[in-house]
C-alpha positions as CSV (number, residue, x, y, z in Angstrom):
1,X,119.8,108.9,140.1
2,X,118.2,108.6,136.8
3,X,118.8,105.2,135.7
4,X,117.6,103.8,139.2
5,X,114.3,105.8,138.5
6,X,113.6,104.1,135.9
7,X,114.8,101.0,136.7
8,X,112.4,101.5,139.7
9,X,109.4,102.4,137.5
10,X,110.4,99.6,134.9
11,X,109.2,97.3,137.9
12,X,106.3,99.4,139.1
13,X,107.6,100.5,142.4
14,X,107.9,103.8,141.4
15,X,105.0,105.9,139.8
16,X,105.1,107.9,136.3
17,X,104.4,111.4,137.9
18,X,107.4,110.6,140.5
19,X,109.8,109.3,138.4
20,X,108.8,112.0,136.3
21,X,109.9,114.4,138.9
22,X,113.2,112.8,139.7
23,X,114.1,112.7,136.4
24,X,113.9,116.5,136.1
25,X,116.1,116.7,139.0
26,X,118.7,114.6,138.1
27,X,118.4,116.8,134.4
28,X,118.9,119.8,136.4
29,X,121.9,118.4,138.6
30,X,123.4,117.5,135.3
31,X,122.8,120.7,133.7
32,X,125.4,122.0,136.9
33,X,127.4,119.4,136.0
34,X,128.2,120.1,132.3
35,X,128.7,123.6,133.1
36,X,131.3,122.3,135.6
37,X,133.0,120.5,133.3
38,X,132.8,123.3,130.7
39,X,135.1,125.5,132.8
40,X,137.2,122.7,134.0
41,X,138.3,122.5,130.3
42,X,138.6,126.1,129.9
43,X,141.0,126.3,133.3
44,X,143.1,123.3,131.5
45,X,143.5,125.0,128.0
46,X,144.1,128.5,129.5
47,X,146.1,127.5,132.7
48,X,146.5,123.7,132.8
49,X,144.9,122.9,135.7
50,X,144.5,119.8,136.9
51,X,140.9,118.1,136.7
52,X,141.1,116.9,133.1
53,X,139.7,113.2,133.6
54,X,136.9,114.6,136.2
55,X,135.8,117.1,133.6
56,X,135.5,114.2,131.1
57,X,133.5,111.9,133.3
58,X,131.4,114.6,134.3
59,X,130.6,115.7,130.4
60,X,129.6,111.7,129.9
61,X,127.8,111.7,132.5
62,X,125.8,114.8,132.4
63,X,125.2,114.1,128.5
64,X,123.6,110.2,129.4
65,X,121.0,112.6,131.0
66,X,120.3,115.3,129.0
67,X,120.7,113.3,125.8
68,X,117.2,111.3,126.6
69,X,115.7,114.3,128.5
70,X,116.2,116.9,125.2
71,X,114.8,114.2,122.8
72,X,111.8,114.3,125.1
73,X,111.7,118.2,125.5
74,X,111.9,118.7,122.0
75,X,108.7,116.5,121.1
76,X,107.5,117.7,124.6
77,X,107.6,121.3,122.6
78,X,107.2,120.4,118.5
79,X,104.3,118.0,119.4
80,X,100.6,118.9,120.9
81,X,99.4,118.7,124.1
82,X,97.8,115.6,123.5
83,X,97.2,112.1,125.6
84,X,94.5,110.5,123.4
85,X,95.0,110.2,120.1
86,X,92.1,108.4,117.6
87,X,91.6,107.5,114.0
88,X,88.0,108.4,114.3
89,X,88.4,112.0,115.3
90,X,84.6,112.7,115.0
91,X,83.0,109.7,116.3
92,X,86.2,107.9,118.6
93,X,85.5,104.3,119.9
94,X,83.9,104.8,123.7
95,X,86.1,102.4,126.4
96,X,84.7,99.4,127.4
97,X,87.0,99.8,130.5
98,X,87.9,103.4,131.1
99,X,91.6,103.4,132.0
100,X,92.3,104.3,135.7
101,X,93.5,107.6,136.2
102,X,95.5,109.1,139.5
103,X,95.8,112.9,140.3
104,X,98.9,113.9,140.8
105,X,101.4,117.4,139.8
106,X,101.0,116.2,136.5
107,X,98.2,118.0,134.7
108,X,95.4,116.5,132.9
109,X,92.8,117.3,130.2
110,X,89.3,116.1,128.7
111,X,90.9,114.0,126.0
112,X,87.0,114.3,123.9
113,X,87.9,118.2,123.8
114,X,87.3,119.5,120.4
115,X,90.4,121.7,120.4
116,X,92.7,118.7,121.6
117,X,90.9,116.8,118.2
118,X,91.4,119.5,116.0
119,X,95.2,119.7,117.0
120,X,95.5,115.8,116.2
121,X,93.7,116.2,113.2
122,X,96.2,118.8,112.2
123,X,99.6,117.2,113.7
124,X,98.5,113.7,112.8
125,X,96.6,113.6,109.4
126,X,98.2,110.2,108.3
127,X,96.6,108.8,111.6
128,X,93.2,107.4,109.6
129,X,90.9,104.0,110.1
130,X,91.5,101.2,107.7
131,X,88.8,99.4,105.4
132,X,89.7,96.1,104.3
133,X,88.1,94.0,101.9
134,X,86.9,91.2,103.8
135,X,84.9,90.1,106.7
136,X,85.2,90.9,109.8
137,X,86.0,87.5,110.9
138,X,88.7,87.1,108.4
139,X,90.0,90.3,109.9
140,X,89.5,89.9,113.7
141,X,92.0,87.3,113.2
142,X,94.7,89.3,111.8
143,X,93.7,91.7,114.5
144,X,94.5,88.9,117.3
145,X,97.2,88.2,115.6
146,X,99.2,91.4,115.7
147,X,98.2,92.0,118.9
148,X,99.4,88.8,120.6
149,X,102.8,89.4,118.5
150,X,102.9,93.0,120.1
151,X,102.5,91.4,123.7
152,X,99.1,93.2,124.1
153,X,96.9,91.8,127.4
154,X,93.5,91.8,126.3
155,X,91.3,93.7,129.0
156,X,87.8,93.3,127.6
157,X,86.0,93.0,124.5
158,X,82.5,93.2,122.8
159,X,81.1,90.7,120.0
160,X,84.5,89.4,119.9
161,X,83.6,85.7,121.5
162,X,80.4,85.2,119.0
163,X,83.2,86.1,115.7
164,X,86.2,83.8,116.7
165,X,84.2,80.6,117.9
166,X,84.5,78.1,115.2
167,X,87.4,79.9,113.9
168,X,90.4,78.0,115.3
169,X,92.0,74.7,114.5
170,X,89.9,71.7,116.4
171,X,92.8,69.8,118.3
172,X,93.1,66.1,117.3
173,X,91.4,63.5,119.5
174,X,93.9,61.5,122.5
175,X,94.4,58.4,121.6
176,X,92.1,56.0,124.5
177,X,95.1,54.5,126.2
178,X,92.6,51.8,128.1
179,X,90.7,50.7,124.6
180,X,91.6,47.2,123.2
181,X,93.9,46.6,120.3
182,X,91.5,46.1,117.3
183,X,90.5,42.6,116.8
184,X,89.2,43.2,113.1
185,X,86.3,41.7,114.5
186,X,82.6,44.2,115.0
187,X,81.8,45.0,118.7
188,X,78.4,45.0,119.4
189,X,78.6,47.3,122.2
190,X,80.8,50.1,119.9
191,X,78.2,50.1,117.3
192,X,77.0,53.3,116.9
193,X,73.6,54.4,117.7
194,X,71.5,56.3,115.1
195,X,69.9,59.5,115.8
196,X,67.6,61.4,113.9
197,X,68.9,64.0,111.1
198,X,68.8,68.1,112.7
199,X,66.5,69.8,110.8
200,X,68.1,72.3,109.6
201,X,65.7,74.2,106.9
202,X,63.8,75.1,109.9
203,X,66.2,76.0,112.6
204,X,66.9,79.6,114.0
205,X,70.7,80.5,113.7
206,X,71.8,83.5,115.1
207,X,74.2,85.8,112.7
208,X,77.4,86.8,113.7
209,X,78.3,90.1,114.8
210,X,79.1,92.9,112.8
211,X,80.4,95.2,115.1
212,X,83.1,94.2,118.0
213,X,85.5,96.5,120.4
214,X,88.6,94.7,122.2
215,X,90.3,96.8,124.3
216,X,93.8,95.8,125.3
217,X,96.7,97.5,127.9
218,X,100.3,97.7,127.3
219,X,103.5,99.4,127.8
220,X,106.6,101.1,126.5
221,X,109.6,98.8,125.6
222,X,112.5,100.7,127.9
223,X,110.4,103.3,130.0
224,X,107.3,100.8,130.8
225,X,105.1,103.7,130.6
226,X,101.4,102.0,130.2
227,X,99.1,102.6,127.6
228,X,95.2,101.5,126.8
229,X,94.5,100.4,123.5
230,X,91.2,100.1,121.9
231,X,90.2,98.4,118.6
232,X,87.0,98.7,116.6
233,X,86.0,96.6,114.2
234,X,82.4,97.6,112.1
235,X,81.5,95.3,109.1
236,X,79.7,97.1,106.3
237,X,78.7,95.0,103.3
238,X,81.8,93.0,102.3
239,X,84.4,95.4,104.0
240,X,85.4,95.6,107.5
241,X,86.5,99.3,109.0
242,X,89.2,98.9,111.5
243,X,89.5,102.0,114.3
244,X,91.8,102.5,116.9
245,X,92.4,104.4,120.0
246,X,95.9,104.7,122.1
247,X,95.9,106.7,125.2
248,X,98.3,107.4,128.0
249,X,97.4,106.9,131.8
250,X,99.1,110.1,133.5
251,X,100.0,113.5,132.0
252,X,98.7,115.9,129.6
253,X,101.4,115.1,126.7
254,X,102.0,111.4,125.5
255,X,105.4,112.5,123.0
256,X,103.9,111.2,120.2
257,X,104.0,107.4,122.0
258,X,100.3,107.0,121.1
259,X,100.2,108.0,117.2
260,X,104.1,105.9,117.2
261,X,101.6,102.7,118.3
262,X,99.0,103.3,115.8
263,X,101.0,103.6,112.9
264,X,102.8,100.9,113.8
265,X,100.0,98.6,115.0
266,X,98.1,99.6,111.0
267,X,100.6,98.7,109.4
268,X,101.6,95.3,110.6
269,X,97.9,95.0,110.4
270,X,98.3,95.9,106.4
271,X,100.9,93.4,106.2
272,X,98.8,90.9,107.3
273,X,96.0,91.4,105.6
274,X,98.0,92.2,101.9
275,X,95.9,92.6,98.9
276,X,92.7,93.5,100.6
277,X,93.5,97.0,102.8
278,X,91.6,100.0,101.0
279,X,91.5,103.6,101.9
């Protein structure tokens, strides 16, 4: 019952809250069934009663249950109640997007409440922002960078465009497949045409951005539960502040998913960006 739940929510034909439910069942029905196979052992030692192999299989299977289901109780009970977590607890990037939400048994809080920051705050003080030496275009790049490697679809994004324009490799010209072989000899109508010199000491350029949000969705490796990711990214002088917000879609408690992605997401972003990451 459990693996085809989350087989079925791996596809998204089955939703978190529901699987969520099924789950518990199946933990419960295995809970019966390790006590089953408890005092099947205990007829065999004292009695030998038959029933050996069926207490065995049983204890397997009832452990494949519980095993996952207690990891998650016990982070369900050491970790808080949060499903937002932020390296800017006082000033958190605002969605571009807000990330759909569905009532259901499961319950849900305001994820800006000051008690829920404080409790982050205090469970996750190692979850800060990043300031790199550099600017902003330099690191918007290494921001793409790790989030394509991580498989992150990009939802929406702010300033992003004006900062990576110019920035990438400009493919080599296609050879003309219809145009003569050269002659060595000047065509007159090849010649180029002149035209006059931009004028560039009194031309209007716009400056870049120094402030850009990309907002990305994603998903657990084995569980497929989704999550909304948001990156801020706020030049000041020569160094570039990098924020981030991770939130789950349904449910009060995210298990610690959310601060997991962070820290991982910061420090592949340190790796990339060695030499110029600051505190």
């Amino acid at each position: 019952m459990a693996l085809i739940v989350v087989v079925l929510h791996r596809i998204s034909m089955l939703s978190l809250p529901n699987a969520v439910a099924v789950i518990l069942l199946a933990a419960f029905l295995a809970c019966i069934t390790l006590g089953l196979a408890v005092i099947g052992f205990f007829m065999l030692w004292q009695i030998g009663a038959k029933g050996g192999h069926a207490s065995f299989s049983g204890l397997v299977m009832a452990l494949l249950v519980l095993g996952p289901v207690s990891v998650a109780a016990s982070r369900h009970i050491t970790l808080p109640t949060l499903h937002d977590v932020t390296t800017d607890v006082d000033d958190p990037p605002n969605w571009l997007e807000p990330p759909p939400f569905s009532s259901s048994w499961l319950p849900r809080s305001d994820a800006d409440d000051p008690a829920a920051r404080q409790a982050q705050r205090e469970a996750y003080p190692q979850i800060t922002g990043r300031r790199y030496e550099g600017a902003i275009d330099r690191v918007l790049l290494a921001v793409n960078a790790a989030a394509n490697e991580a498989k992150w679809d990009l939802v929406a994004n702010v300033g992003a465009d004006a900062l990576v324009d110019g920035l990438e490799e400009i493919p080599e010209p296609e050879a003309d497949a219809e145009a003569p072989a050269p002659t060595g000899e000047a065509d007159p109508a090849r010649a180029p045409v002149p035209v006059p010199r931009p004028d560039t000491d009194s031309a209007w350029f716009e400056p870049l951005p120094t402030y850009a949000l990309l907002q990305y969705r994603t998903e657990t490796l084995i569980l497929g539960i989704p999550q909304d990711v948001l990156v801020r990214l706020s030049e000041e002088e020569e160094t570039t502040f990098v924020d981030l917000r991770a939130a789950t879609r349904d449910g009060n408690h995210d298990l610690g998913l959310n601060a997991e992605l962070i820290n991982g997401f910061l420090r592949d972003l340190d790796v990339r960006l060695l030499g110029i990451a600051g505190g």
